[in-house]
C-alpha positions as CSV (number, residue, x, y, z in Angstrom):
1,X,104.1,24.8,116.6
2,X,100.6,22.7,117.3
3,X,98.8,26.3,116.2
4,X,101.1,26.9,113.3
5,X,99.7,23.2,112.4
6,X,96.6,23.9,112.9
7,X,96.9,27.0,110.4
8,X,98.6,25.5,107.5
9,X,96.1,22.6,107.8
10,X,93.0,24.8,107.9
11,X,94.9,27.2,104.7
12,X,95.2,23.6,102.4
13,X,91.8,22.7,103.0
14,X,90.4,26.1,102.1
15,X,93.0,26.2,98.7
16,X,91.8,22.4,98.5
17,X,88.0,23.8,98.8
18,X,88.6,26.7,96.4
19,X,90.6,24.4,93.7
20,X,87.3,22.1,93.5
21,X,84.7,25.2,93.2
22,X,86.8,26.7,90.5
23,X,84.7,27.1,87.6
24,X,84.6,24.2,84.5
25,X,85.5,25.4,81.3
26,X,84.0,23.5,78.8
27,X,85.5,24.7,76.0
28,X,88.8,24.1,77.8
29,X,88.0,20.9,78.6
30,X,86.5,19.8,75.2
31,X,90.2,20.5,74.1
32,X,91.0,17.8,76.4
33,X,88.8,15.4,75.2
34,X,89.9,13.0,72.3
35,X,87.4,12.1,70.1
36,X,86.4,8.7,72.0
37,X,85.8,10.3,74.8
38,X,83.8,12.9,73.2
39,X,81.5,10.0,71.4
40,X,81.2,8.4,75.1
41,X,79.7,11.3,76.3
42,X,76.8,11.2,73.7
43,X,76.2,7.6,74.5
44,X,73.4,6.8,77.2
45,X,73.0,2.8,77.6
46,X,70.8,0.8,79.4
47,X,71.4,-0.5,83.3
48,X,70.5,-4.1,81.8
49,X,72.5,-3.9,78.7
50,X,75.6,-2.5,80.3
51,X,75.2,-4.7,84.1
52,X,77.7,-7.5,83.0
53,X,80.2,-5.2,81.4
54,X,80.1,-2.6,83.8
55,X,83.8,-2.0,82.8
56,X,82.7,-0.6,79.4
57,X,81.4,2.5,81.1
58,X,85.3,2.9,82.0
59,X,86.8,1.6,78.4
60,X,84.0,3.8,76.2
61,X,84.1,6.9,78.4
62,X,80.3,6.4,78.6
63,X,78.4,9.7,79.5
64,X,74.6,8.5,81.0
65,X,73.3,5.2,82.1
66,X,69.6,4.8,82.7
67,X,67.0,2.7,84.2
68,X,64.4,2.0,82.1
69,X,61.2,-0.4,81.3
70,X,61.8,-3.2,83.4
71,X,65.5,-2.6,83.6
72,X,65.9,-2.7,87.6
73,X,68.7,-3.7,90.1
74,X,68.0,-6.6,92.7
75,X,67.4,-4.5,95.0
76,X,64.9,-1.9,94.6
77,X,64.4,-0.1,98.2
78,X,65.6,3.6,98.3
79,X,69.2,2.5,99.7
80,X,70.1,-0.4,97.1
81,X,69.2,2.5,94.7
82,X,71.6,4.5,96.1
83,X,74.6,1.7,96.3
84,X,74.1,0.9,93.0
85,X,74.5,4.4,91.9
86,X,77.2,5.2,94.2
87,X,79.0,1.8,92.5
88,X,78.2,3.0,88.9
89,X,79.4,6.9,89.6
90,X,82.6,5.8,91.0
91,X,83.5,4.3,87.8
92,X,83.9,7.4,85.8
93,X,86.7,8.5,89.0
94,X,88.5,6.1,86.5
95,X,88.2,7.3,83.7
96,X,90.9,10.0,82.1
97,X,89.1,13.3,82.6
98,X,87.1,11.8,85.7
99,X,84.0,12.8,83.8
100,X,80.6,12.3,85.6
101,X,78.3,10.5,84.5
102,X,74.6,11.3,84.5
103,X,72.2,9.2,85.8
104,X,68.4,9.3,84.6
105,X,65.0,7.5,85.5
106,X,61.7,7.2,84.3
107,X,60.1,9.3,87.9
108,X,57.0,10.1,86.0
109,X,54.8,9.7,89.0
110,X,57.0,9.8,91.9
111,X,60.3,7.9,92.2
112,X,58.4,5.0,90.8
113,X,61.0,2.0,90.5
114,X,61.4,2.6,94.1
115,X,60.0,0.4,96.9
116,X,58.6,2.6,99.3
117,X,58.1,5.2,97.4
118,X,55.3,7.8,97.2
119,X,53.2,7.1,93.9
120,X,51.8,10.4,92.9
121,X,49.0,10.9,90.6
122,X,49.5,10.4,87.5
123,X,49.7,13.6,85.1
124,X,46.1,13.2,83.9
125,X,45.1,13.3,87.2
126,X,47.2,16.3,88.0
127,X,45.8,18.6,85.4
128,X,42.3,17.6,86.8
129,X,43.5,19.8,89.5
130,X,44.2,22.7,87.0
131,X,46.7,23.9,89.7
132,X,50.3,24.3,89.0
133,X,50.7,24.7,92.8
134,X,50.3,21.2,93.7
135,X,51.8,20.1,90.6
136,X,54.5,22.1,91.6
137,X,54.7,20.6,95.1
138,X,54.4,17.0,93.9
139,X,57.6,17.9,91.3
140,X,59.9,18.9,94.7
141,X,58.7,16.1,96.6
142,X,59.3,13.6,93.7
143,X,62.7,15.8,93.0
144,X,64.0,15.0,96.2
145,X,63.1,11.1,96.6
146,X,65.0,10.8,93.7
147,X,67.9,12.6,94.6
148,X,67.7,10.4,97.7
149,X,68.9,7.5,96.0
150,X,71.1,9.6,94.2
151,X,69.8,9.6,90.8
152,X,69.4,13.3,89.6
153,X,67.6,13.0,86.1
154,X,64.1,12.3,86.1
155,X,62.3,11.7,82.3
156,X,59.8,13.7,83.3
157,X,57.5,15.7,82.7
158,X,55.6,14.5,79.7
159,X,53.7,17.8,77.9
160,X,51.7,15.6,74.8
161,X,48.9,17.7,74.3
162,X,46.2,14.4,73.4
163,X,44.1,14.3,70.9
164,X,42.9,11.0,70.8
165,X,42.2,8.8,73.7
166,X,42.6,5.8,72.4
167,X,46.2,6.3,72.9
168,X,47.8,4.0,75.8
169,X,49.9,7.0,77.2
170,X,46.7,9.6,77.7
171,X,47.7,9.2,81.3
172,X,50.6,10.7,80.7
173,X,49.8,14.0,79.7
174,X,47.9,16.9,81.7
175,X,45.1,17.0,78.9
176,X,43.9,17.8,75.7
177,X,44.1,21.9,75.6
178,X,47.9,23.2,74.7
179,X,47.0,26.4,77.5
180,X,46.4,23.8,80.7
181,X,49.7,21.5,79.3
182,X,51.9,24.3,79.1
183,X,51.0,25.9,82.5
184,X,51.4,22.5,84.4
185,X,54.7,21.4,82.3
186,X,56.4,24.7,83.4
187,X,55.2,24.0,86.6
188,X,56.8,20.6,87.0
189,X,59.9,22.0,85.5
190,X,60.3,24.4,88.3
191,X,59.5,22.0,91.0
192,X,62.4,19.3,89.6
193,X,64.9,21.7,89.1
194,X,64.0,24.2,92.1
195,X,66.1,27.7,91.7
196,X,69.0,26.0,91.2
197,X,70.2,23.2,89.6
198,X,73.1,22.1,91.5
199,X,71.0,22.0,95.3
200,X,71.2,19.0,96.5
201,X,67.3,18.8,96.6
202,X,67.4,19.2,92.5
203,X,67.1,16.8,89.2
204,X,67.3,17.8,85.9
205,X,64.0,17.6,84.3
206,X,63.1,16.2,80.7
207,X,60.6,17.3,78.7
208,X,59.2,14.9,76.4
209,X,58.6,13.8,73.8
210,X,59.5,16.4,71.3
211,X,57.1,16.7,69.4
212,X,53.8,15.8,68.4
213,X,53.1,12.3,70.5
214,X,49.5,12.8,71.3
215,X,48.4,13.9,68.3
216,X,49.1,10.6,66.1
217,X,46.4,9.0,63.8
218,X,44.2,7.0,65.8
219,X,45.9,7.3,68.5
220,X,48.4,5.0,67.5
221,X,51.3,4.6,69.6
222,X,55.0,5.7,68.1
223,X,52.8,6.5,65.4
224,X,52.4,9.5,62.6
225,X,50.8,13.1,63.6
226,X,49.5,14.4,60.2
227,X,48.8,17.9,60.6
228,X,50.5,21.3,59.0
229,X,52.8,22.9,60.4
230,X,50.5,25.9,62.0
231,X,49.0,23.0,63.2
232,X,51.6,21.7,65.2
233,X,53.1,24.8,66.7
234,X,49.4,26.0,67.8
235,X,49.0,22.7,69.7
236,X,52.0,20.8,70.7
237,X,55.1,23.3,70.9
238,X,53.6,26.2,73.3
239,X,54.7,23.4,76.4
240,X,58.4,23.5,75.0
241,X,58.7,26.8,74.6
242,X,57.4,27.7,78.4
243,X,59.2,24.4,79.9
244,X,62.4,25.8,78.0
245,X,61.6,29.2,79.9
246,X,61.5,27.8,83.1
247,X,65.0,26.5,83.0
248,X,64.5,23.0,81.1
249,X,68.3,21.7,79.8
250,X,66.8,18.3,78.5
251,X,64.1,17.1,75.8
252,X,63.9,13.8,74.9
253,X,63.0,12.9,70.9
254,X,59.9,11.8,70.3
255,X,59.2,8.1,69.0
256,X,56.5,9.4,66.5
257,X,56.6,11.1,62.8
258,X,55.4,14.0,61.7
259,X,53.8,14.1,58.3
260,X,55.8,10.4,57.8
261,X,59.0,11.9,59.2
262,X,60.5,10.2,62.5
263,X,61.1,13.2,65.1
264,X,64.4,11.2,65.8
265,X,65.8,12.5,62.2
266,X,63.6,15.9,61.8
267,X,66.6,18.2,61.7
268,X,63.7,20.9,61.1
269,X,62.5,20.4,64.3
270,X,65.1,19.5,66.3
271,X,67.6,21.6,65.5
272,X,66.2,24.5,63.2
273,X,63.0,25.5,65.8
274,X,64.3,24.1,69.4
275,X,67.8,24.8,68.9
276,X,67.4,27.6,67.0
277,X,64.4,29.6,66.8
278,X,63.1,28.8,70.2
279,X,66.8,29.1,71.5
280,X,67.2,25.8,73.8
281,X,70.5,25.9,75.5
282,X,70.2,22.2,76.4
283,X,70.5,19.3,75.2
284,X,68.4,16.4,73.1
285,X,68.4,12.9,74.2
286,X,66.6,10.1,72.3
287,X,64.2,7.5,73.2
288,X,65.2,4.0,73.8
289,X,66.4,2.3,70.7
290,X,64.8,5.4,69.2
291,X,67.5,6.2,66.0
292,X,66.9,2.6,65.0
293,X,63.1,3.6,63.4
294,X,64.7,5.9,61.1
295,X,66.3,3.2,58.3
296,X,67.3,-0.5,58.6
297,X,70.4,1.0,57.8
298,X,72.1,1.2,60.8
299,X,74.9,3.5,59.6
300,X,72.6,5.7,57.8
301,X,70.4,6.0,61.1
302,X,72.8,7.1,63.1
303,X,74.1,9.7,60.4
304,X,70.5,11.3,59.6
305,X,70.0,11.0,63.8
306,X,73.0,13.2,65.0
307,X,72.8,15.7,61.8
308,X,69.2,16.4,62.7
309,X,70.3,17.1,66.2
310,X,70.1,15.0,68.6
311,X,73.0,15.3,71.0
312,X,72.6,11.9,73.5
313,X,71.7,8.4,72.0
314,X,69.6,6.2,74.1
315,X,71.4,2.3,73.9
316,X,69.5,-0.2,75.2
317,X,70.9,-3.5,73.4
318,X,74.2,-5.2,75.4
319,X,77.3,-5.3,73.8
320,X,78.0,-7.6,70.6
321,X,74.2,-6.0,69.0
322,X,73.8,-4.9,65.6
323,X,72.9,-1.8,67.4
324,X,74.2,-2.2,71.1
325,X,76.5,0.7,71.9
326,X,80.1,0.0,70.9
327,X,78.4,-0.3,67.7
328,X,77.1,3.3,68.0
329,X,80.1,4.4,69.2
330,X,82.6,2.5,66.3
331,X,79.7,3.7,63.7
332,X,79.7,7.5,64.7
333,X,83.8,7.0,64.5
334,X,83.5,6.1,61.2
335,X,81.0,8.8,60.4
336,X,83.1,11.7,61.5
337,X,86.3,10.1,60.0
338,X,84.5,10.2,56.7
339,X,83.5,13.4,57.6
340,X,79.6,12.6,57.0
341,X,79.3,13.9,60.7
342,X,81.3,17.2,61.3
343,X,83.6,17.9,64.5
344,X,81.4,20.7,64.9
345,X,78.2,18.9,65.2
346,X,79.9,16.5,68.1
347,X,81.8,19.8,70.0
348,X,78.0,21.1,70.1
349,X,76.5,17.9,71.5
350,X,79.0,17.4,73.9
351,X,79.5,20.7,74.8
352,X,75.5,21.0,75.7
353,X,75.5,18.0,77.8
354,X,78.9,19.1,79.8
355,X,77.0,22.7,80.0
356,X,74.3,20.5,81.7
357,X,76.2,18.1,83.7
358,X,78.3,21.9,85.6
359,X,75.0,23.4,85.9
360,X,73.8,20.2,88.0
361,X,76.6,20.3,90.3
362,X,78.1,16.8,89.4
363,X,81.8,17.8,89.1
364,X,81.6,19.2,92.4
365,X,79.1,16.1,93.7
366,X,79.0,13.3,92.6
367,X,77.4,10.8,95.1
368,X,74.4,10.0,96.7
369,X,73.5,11.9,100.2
370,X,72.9,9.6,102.5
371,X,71.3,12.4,104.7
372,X,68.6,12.7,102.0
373,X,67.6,8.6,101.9
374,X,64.3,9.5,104.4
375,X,63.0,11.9,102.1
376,X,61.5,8.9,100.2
377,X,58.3,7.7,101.5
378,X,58.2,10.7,104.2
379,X,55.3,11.3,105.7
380,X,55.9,14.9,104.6
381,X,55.5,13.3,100.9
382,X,52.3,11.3,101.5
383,X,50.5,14.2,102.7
384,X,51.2,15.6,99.2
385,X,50.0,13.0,97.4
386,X,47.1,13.0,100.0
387,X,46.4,16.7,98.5
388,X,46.8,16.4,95.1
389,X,44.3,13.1,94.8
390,X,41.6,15.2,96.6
391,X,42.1,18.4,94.6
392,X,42.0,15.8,91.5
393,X,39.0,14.1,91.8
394,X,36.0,15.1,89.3
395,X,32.6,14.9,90.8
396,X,30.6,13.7,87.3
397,X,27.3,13.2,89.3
398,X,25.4,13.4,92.3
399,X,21.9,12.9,92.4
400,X,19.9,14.2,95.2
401,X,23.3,14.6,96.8
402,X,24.0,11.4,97.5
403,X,28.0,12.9,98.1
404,X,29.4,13.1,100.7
405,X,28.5,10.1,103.0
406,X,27.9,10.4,106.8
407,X,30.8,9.5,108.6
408,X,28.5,7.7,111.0
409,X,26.7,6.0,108.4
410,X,25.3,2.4,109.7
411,X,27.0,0.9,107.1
412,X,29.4,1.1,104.1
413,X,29.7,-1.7,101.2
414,X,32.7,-1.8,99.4
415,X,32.9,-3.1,95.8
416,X,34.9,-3.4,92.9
417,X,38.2,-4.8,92.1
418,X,39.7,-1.5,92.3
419,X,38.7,-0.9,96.2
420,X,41.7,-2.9,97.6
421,X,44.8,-2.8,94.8
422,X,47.0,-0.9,95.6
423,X,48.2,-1.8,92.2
424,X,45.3,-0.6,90.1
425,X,45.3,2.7,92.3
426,X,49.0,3.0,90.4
427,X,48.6,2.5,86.8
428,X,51.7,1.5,85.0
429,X,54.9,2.9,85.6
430,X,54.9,1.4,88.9
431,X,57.5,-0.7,90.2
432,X,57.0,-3.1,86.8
433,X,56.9,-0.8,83.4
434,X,53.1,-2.1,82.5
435,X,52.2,-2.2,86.4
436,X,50.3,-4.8,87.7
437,X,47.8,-5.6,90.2
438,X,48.1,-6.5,93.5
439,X,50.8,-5.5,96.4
440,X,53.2,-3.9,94.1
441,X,54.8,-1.6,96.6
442,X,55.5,-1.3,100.1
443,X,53.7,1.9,101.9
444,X,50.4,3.7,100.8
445,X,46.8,3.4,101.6
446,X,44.2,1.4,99.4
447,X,40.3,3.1,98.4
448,X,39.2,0.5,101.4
449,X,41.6,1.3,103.8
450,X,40.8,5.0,103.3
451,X,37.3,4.2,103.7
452,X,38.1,2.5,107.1
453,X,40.6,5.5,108.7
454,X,37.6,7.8,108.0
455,X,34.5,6.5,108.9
456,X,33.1,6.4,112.5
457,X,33.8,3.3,115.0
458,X,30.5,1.9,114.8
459,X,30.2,2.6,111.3
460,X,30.0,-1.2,109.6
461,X,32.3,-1.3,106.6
462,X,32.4,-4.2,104.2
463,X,33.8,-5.1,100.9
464,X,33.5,-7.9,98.7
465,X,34.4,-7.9,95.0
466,X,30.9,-8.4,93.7
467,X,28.8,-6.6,96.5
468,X,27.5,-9.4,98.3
469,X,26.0,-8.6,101.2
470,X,24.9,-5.3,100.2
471,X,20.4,-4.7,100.6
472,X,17.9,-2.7,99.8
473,X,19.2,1.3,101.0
474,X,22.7,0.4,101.9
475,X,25.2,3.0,100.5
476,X,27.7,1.0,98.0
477,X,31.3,3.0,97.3
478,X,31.7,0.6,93.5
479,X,35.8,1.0,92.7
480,X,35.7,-0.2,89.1
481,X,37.8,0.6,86.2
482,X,41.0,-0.2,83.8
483,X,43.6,-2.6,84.9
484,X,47.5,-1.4,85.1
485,X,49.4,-0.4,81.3
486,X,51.9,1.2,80.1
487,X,53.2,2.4,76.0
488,X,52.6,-0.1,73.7
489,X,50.3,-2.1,75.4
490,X,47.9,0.2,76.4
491,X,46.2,1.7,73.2
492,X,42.4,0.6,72.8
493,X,39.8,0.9,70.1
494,X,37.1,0.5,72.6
495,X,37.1,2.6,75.5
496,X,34.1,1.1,77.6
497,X,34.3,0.2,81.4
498,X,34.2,-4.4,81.0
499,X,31.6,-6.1,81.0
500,X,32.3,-7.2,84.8
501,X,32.4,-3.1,86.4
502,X,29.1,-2.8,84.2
503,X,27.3,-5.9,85.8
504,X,28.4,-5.0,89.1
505,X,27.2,-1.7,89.4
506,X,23.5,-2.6,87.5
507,X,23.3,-5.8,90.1
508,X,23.6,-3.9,93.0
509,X,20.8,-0.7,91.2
510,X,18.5,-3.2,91.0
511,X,18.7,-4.5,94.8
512,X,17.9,-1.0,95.5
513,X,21.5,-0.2,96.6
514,X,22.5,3.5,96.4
515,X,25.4,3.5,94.5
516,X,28.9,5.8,94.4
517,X,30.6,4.6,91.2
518,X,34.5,5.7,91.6
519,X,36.4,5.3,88.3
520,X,40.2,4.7,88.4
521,X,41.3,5.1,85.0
522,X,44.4,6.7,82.3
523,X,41.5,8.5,80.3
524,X,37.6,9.3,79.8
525,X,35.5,5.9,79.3
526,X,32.1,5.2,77.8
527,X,30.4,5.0,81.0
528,X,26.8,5.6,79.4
529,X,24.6,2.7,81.0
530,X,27.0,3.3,84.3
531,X,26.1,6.8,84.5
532,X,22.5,5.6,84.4
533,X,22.1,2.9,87.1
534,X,24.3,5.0,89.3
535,X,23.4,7.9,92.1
536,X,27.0,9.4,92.0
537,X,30.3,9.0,90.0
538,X,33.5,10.2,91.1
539,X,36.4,10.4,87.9
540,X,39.8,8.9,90.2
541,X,41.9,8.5,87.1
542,X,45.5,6.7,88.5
543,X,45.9,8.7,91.9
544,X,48.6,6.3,93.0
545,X,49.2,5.4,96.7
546,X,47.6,8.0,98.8
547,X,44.0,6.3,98.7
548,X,43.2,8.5,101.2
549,X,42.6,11.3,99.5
550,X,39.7,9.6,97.8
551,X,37.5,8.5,100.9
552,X,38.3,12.8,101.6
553,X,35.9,13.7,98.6
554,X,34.0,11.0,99.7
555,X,33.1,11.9,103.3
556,X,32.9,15.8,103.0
557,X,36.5,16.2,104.3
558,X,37.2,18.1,101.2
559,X,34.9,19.8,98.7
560,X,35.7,18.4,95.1
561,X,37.4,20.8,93.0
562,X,38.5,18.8,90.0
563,X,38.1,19.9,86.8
564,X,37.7,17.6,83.3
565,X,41.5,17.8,81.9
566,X,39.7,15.8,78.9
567,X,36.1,16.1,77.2
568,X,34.2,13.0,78.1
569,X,33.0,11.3,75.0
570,X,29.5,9.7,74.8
571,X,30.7,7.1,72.8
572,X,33.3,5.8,70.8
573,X,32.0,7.4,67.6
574,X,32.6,10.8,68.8
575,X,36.9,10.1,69.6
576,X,38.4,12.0,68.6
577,X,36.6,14.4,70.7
578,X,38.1,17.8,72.2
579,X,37.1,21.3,73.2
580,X,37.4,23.5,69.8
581,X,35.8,21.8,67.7
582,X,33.3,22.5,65.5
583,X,30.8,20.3,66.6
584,X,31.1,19.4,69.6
585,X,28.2,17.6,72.3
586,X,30.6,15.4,74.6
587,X,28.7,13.3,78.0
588,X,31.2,16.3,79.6
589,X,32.8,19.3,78.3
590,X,36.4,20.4,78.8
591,X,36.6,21.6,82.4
592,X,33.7,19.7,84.0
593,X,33.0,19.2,87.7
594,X,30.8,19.0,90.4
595,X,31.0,20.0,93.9
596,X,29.0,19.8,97.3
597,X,26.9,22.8,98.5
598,X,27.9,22.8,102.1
599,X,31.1,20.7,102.5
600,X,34.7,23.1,103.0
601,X,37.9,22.5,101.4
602,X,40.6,21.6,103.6
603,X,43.0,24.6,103.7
């Protein structure tokens, strides 16, 4: 009898298995589904704006929550993370078709809301490497520190193809040339999603932001890309259509207009050429608070919004707004009871995002593995970041061959408010939307640090923010550059390194210091009397926390390979400035970069 026990308990469990496996119907289950439910689904809200009614994700039947901006939980290490998911997820267990919900996160440089985290580069810096290998590598590596808190939807990767540096998300983007942007996009793609979709060491990625974001006037942030329409499909949609290729199921709207029409309600765009011609299987979510550009008529916005095709709202106003996201919901009711909005165009949207939701696995799983929680921060992951700030890093100049330093040099002076900030190494998107300076997050290795590890014992090393100390043929490693920004904030009309980084570096010339100017910066500056006073600059962009692959290019450890993503303007006049055009002199063309005669790339 105990065997016969044994039998029918193993024989349940494997019908039990089988019954969860069995394959989703979505069309079958959109029969199901009553309209509310089906108008929850296409309804993403905020963390913040949703926190103190968490019950409305129950009552509405919501589909996706997100983190976003500054939205954050109390507690921001890789396990809170993961109990605050776990928390959220169950909630849809009580809903009346047990729906999953989807979970996304701005990751666009690592699992960056995380403490502890591994900060990649940032995207500029990435396609400085021209390498979709390591772009490739640091997508799986930030795949799986975001799966290890259990979030599985990362907004990433950005493919703007900019135009204009001026704008405060160049960072963002691999670079100027459509070619290097779509190679690296498809490349992140592949390294978020990984072969399949549903392994538990895969996110679903998000392209964005469809289409035309770095090509506004000016430079303007959320602003208007005025070009024709051969224009626009030479230069911004080659990204989409090879991100879509490698197995994209999510695009996210893009805040700015096209010829004075919002993306958000460009039913040409959205639904005629991604949906259509360019065959997208996935499905469109918007930016945050996006539809609400397209007419201060709420009900009208959210008409022209959904007919252009945009399948997912993004909500990020609590409950009781003019546009919060029972008013979405009530107002998208109204539209399909009046028939403005057709059932059709709601089975589609839902129907994409279910599609989406069976190919990620979340029916079968829906909560965090635990197992996966020391994937973020691993030393496994630093050691990529490690190699894709090294392969980053643009040698601009290097007179007599300054680069790289002995090891066993007497002595080092460090400079520059960039040496030691871990913060500045970061950019924005780092813990806080705009960044910051300072200590932002535990783990990583500062410039300075780096500098320490590698040089000899008896090598003196010493840093001060102005370079006191340093005399007459000392060597002086000068970290100098922008401070942390994010959108909005970080568009400028004048791209020159301040007045402080410029003093600094023609103090120290005229003791008769040898100077190594490193740049940590989101795009090219006017670095014209800096380039002057200076025996060797070294382009760092934002290479996040693994400072040590800077003191690598540094030392010799590893030959600079870097390669100009961007063409490096002489001066403000000549922005808008990019490898094409007609005339074109830049300080440095499109795909500049130095290396050492004698030192060997790490293998």
């Amino acid at each position: 009898m105990k065997l016969f026990s044994v039998l029918l308990t193993c024989f349940i469990l494997t019908i039990s298995l089988n019954a969860q496996k069995k394959p989703i119907n979505v069309d079958a289950l959109l029969k199901k589904m009553t309209l509310d439910e089906k108008l929850g689904q296409m309804t993403q809200i905020d963390y913040e704006a949703v926190k103190n009614h968490a019950d409305d994700l129950i009552k509405y039947s919501i589909g996706s929550v997100l983190w976003g901006g500054n939205s954050e939980i109390v507690n921001i290490t890789a396990q809170g993370w993961a109990d605050c998911y776990d928390s959220l997820q169950r909630l849809s267990e009580k809903t009346r078709l047990k729906i999953p919900m989807i979970f996304g996160i701005d990751a666009v440089h690592g699992h960056n809301n995380v403490d502890g985290a591994v900060i990649f580069p940032h995207n500029i810096a990435l396609g400085a490497t021209h390498n979709p290998a390591i772009v490739e590598k640091v997508a799986i590596a930030t795949a799986q520190e975001v799966k290890g808190t259990g979030i599985h939807w990362a907004f990433s990767p950005c493919v703007a193809v900019v135009r204009n540096e001026r704008w405060g998300r160049t960072y963002e983007s691999f670079g100027e040339d459509p070619e290097l942007v779509r190679m690296l996009g498809a490349a992140h793609v592949k390294g978020l999603q990984g072969a399949n979709l549903s392994d538990k060491n895969s996110v679903l990625a998000c392209v964005k932001h469809y289409m035309g974001d770095g090509g506004t006037t000016s430079g303007t942030d959320q602003g208007n890309t005025v070009a024709d329409e051969a224009t626009m499909r030479k230069l911004f949609l080659p990204a989409y259509t090879d991100a879509i290729n490698a197995g994209a199921l999510s695009i996210m709207a893009s805040y700015n207009s096209w010829n004075g029409i919002k993306m958000h309600g460009n039913k040409y765009l959205l639904t005629d050429v991604l949906k259509g011609e360019l065959k997208f299987q996935g499905f469109v979510v918007g930016d945050w608070n996006g539809i609400d550009q397209l007419s201060p008529n709420y009900k009208y916005a959210v008409e022209q919004s959904i007919n252009a095709g945009l399948d997912m709202a993004m909500i990020t106003t609590p409950r009781g707004s003019f546009n919060s996201y029972d008013k979405f919901i009530s107002t998208l009711k109204e539209l399909v009871n009046e028939k403005a909005v057709s059932m059709k165009r709601i089975d589609d949207a839902v129907s994409r995002i279910l599609k989406a939701k069976i190919a990620m696995g979340l029916f079968d799983q829906k909560y965090s593995d635990k197992a996966l929680l020391a994937e973020v921060g691993s030393p496994a992951h630093r050691e990529v970041g490690r190699d894709a700030v090294r392969q980053s890093l643009v040698l601009l100049k290097n007179e007599n061959n300054l680069l790289p330093l002995s090891k066993t040099a007497k002595k080092v002076v460090v400079a520059g408010k960039g040496a030691d900030d871990i913060g500045i190494q970061c950019g924005g998107w780092t813990i806080d939307w705009q960044g910051k300076s300072g200590k932002v997050i535990s783990g990583g290795t500062t410039i300075l640090s780096a500098i320490k590890n590698t040089v000899s014992k008896e090598t003196k090393v010493t840093f001060s923010l102005d370079g006191s100390g340093a005399d007459s043929g000392d060597v002086a490693i000068v970290v100098v550059g922008e401070l942390p920004y994010a959108e909005m904030f970080g568009d400028r009309e004048d791209l020159s390194l301040s007045m402080d980084d410029q003093t600094l570096v023609q103090n120290l010339s005229a003791k008769g210091v040898q100077v190594v100017v490193v740049i940590l910066s989101g795009r090219p500056m006017i670095i014209n009397g800096t380039l002057e006073k200076s025996n060797a600059v070294v382009a760092a962009w934002l290479p996040g926390t693994e400072g040590q692959g800077v003191a690598d290019v540094l030392f010799g450890n590893y030959a600079p390979t870097g390669k100009l993503p961007h063409s490096w303007p002489k001066n403000m006049k000549q922005i808008p400035i990019n490898v094409g055009d007609k005339e074109y002199d830049p300080l440095f063309p499109f795909g500049f970069g130095l290396t050492y005669p004698s030192a060997r790339a790490l293998k």
